[in-house]
Each structure stands twice: as C-alpha cells, then as structure tokens.
C-alpha positions, 0 to 999 in steps of 0.5 A, a space after each residue: 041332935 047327938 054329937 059327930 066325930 070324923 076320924 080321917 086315916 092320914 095320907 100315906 107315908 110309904 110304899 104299902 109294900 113297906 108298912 112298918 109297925 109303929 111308923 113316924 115318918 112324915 108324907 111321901 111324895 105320893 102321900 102329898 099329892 094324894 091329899 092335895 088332890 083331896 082338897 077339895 072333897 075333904 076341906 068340909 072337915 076344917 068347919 069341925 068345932 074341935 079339930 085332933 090328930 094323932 101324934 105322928 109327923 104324918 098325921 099333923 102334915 095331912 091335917 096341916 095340907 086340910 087345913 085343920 090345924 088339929 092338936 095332937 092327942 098323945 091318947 091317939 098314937 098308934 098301937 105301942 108294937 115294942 120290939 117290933 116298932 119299925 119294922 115290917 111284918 115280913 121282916 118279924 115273921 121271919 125273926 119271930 114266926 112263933 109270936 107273930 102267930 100268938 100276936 095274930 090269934 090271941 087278941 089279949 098277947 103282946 109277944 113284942 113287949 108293947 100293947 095287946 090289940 084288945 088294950 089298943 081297941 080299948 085305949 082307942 075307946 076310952 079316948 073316944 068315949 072323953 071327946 067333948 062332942 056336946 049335941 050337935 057339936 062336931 069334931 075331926 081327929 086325923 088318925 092313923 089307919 090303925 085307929 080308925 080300924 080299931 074305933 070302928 071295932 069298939 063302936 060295934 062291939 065287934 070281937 078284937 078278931 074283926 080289926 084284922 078285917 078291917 081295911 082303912 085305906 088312907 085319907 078314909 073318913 069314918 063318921 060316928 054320931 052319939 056321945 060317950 059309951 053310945 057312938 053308932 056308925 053312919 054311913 055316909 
C-alpha cells in the first residue's frame, strides 16, 4: 500500500481583493471562522502519522484550530517574490508592468530578485520527494495556496504555465499516493 500526503491550503488571512505576495499575516475573522466551521469534515486529518505546515502565522493557526499540531517546514514557505513581498499584483503591475509580464510568461525569470516559478515548483518537489511517508503511512502538510498550486503541477509533470491554472482556494485538500519521484494525484 503506497504512502498519502494531504496538503490543506490554509484558511484565509485577507480580502481576496488584497492578496499580497509573500503574506505573513495571521487568520482573519473570516478565516477563523471558516476553519471552525470546517471542524468537523477536516478533524480526519489530525489521524495523519506525521503532521507540517508552512512557516507562516496562518498556516501554524489552521493547523493549531484542526487540531494538528504540525511542525513547521522552512522547505514549505511561499515562493520567495523579493522586492515584491508584500505587495498586490495591482500594485507591482502599476510600478513595474514590463516585469510583471517577463514574470507572468517566462516560468525560469525572476525580475523581483526572488525565486522563479519553475525554482518554486522545483523546491516544492524536492520537499515532497524527502517526506518520510513509509507504506501505508500518511502525512498532512497545512500549506499555503501557492504550494498546493505548485505540488500539483510537479506531481503531473505539467508545464510551469499550468500553475497559473491552477486555483487552491483555502482550507482546499490535495491528496497525493506513491512515494518519492512517484506521487499520483487521488481524487477524492
């Protein structure tokens, strides 16, 4: 029996409006009610064997409200957007439209003097292809959006592009069977 990794998008910490790059705050009221109310249908996950999260405020609180207790994982925090980190892709857009689109079609550039998405998707997949899931076993990471986005394009060996297709609305669980270099999706 191959080993399971759940990755749980964490509950949300802001307007959708005001999504910024690199965001380090904690739950909003909103947030916090969101995952209360998903108790019940979520408090499975706490049986995982092995239970992370993401480095940031909001992902150790949604694991904290389940229950979980995860550890954090510095391998798990959000793509590295330099000059960019915390603020919205209006804002960046207005200040930098040329590299916001070199960002948004080449997959390999990084004009904010962070990470590229194709490293992210790669940083993402080595941390994945590490995890200690023996047969049978199961694990939870509570992550943020980004990189359930990003773990689901290295699972499929989809092109870098698809991320930007990819839509990981929070407290959505992505469950993946296998083992290291051979994770399969499963649809639940």
């Amino acid at each position: 029996m191959p080993g399971r990794l759940t990755l749980l998008a964490a509950a949300r910490s802001s307007s959708l409006l005001d999504v910024r790059f690199d965001d380090d705050r904690p739950l909003d009221a909103a947030g916090w009610e969101e995952v209360r109310r998903m108790i019940p249908s979520l408090s499975h996950l706490a049986g995982a064997e092995l239970r992370y999260c993401s480095p940031s405020v909001r992902c150790r609180e949604t694991g904290d409200v389940l229950g979980l207790g995860p550890l954090a994982q510095p391998a798990l925090i959000d793509c590295d957007m330099g000059r960019w980190r915390g603020r919205t892709l209006s804002e960046v857009t207005v200040s930098e439209p040329r590299a916001v689109s070199v960002w948004l079609a080449d997959p390999r550039s990084a004009p904010h003097g962070g990470e590229s998405l194709l490293a992210f998707i790669q940083r993402i997949g080595g941390w994945l292809d590490t995890r200690p899931v023996g047969e049978g076993g199961w694990a939870v990471a509570v992550t943020e959006p980004s990189i359930v986005r990003a773990a689901l394009c290295y699972v499929l060996k989809a092109p870098p592009h698809a991320y930007w297709n990819i839509n990981a609305a929070p407290l959505a669980a992505l469950t993946l069977t296998g083992q290291a270099g051979g994770w399969q999706l499963k649809l639940l």
